[in-house]
Steps between C-alpha positions, in 0.01 A plus 500: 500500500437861605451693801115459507548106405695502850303707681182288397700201602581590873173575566309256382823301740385651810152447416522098451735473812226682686241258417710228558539603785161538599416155339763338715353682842165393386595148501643505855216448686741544833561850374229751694667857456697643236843380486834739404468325202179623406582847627861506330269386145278732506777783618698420212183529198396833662861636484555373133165621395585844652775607338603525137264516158222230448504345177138583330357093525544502843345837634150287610734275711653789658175659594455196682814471693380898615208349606705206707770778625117722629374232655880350679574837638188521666561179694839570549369809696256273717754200539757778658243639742460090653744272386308255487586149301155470391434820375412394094490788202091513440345349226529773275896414479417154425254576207789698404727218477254251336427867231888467393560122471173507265645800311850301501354230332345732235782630435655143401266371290613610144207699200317260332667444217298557139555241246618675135268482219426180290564737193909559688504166632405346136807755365730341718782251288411138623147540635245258456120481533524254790782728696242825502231245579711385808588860592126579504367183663279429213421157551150293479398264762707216349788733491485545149632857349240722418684624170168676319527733834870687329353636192188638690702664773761661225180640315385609875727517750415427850144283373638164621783666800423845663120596391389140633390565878688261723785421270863461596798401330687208641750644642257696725302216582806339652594803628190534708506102586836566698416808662196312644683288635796707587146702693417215757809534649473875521176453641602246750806767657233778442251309775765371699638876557170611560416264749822605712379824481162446609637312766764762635211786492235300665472634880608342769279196611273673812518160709758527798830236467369332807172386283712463200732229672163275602450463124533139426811456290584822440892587450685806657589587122152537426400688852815755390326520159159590637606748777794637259755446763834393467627152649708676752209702606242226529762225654581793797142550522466128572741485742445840692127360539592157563290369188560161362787551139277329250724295219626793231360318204145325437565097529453324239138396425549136564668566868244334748738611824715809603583843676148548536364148605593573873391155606743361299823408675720558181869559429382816363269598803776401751699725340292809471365475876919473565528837330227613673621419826828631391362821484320542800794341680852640345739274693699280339380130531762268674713289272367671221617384180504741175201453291613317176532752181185291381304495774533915598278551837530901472269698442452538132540896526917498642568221191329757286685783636844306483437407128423833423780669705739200340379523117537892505291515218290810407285372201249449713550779780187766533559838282701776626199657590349257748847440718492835623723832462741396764555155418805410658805410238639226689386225768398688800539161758790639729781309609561423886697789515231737407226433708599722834684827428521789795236349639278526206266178386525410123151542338540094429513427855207699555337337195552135701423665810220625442385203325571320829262682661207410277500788275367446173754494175301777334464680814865491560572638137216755544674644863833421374455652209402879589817594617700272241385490118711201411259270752246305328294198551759352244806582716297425818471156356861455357628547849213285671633190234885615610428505848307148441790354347800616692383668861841550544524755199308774695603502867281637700568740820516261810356840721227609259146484589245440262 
């Protein structure tokens, strides 16, 4: 195998881990921005298709992956300017995308392949009548071979095969049965990725949350979906504005009772009006018992937050891009020791402070965040879930005044 054999065969590598890639983000229907894994993928087939020669088959495919790199730069350049998670590549990426796995697949499927002569094939040492007949699928309704078609198509070739309009050999007809099948499937990923994307670049739903929550049955994973927020964001929103957490998921369509039948004095409705009086009230019950590892009574965002800080897992973190340029390398939550220094208040005691007071989340990052480019609704949150978990974490300044 030579140098072009290799070169061919790394890129055509980066090209099917790509759309992997994409394929397996697709089918995450929890995934709303574009993970380091995406970003890494698509990274990676830029850089290979940058550098070094292109072998001659594959100079349409790289035209293509210029046309990705045009249109990823561009967001890139937008995503920097406002982090934001759900900031999406526009659908000119996309068609992109869906351009090279259609290409891809071209590129798979072998030539046709032309059947030799009957004149050769009759040549050939060991070669009967009924053997060409098979080759050519010459065959009469009962299956019979049509022999009288040989010595017409030797005087004439292509009268019974190639001239006839509509004609295939056998081995194209099967051919052709597979890769209609093999096509469903295709088609079935192809609409499944495009109705992500439609999804993701649909604006924002124009009713308010408050309107959104009187929806009968409606799920906070559906409100986050409609108002592109992020289940931190929408679960602070609830709480900062005292609205009623709705159940995360739909229930199930033969549930008569639950979170939402208020009238209904349920385990499950005890137990959310507990949380909710947890909230508005943060002292600790007397007695209180820890809640069983089954039955959790936080609030679904500080398990979230836990999991995520616990699993330390990056397949599914937001690209590069959308964390910011000063995204901090390490855990920023301070230890006891940190929190007063000369006098000085750490900015996570200010975070809970001012959080204290009433202020908004996203007006704390958005105050906080002027001075200090590291602060972000993301860390306002992280410290909001700390603080949640373990007050004791981040002490706060017996003398300061809110």
């Amino acid at each position: 195998m030579g140098y072009d054999d290799d070169r061919r065969g790394n890129l055509l590598l980066v090209v099917n881990d790509l759309l992997a890639t994409w394929q397996k983000w697709t089918a995450n229907q929890d995934l709303k921005y574009i993970t380091l894994t995406f970003e890494t993928a698509v990274e990676d087939t830029i850089l290979v298709f940058s550098e070094g020669t292109i072998p001659g088959d594959l100079r349409r495919l790289t035209a293509l992956i210029g046309d990705l790199k045009k249109h990823w730069e561009t967001w890139k350049v937008r995503a920097a300017g406002n982090p934001n998670r759900f900031q999406h590549p526009g659908t000119d990426f996309w068609a992109v995308l869906e351009a090279i796995t259609q290409h891809l697949a071209d590129l798979k499927r072998p030539p046709p392949k032309r059947l030799e002569a009957v004149s050769k094939l009759r040549a050939l040492p060991g070669m009967t009548d009924n053997q060409i007949c098979r080759t050519y699928g010459w065959y009469d309704s009962n299956g019979n071979p049509e022999l009288w078609k040989i010595d017409e198509e030797e005087a004439d070739p292509g009268k019974h095969s190639y001239k006839c309009e509509g004609w295939l050999p056998p081995h194209e007809r099967e051919r052709q049965r597979i890769e209609a099948a093999q096509a469903a499937a295709v088609d079935r990923a192809k609409e499944q990725r495009l109705a992500k994307i439609k999804a993701l670049t649909r604006p924002p739903a124009p009713e308010p949350i408050e309107d959104l929550l009187k929806l009968p049955g409606i799920s906070g994973k559906q409100i986050c979906t409609m108002k592109h927020l992020d289940r931190d964001e929408f679960e602070h929103y609830c709480r900062e504005n005292q609205l009623r957490l709705p159940s995360w998921d739909s229930p199930a369509a033969n549930q008569i009772s639950g979170v939402f039948d208020v009238n209904q004095d349920t385990p499950e409705v005890r137990r959310e009006e507990t949380k909710a009086d947890a909230l508005k009230n943060p002292k600790k019950p007397e007695a209180e018992k820890p809640p069983a590892e089954e039955d959790d009574t936080r609030p679904a965002s500080v398990i979230q937050g836990m999991n995520r800080d616990e699993a330390d897992d990056d397949e599914n973190e937001p690209a590069s891009v959308l964390q910011g340029p000063d995204k901090p390398s390490e855990d920023p939550s301070p230890g006891p020791e940190q929190v007063v220094m000369e006098g000085q208040i750490s900015v996570e005691a200010q975070i809970v402070m001012l959080h204290k007071a009433g202020v908004r989340a996203l007006d704390i990052a958005n105050d906080l965040g002027r001075t200090d480019a590291s602060i972000d609704l993301r860390r306002v949150n992280k410290v909001l879930r700390q603080f949640e978990k373990s007050p004791a974490s981040i002490p706060l300044p017996s003398d300061a005044v809110v």
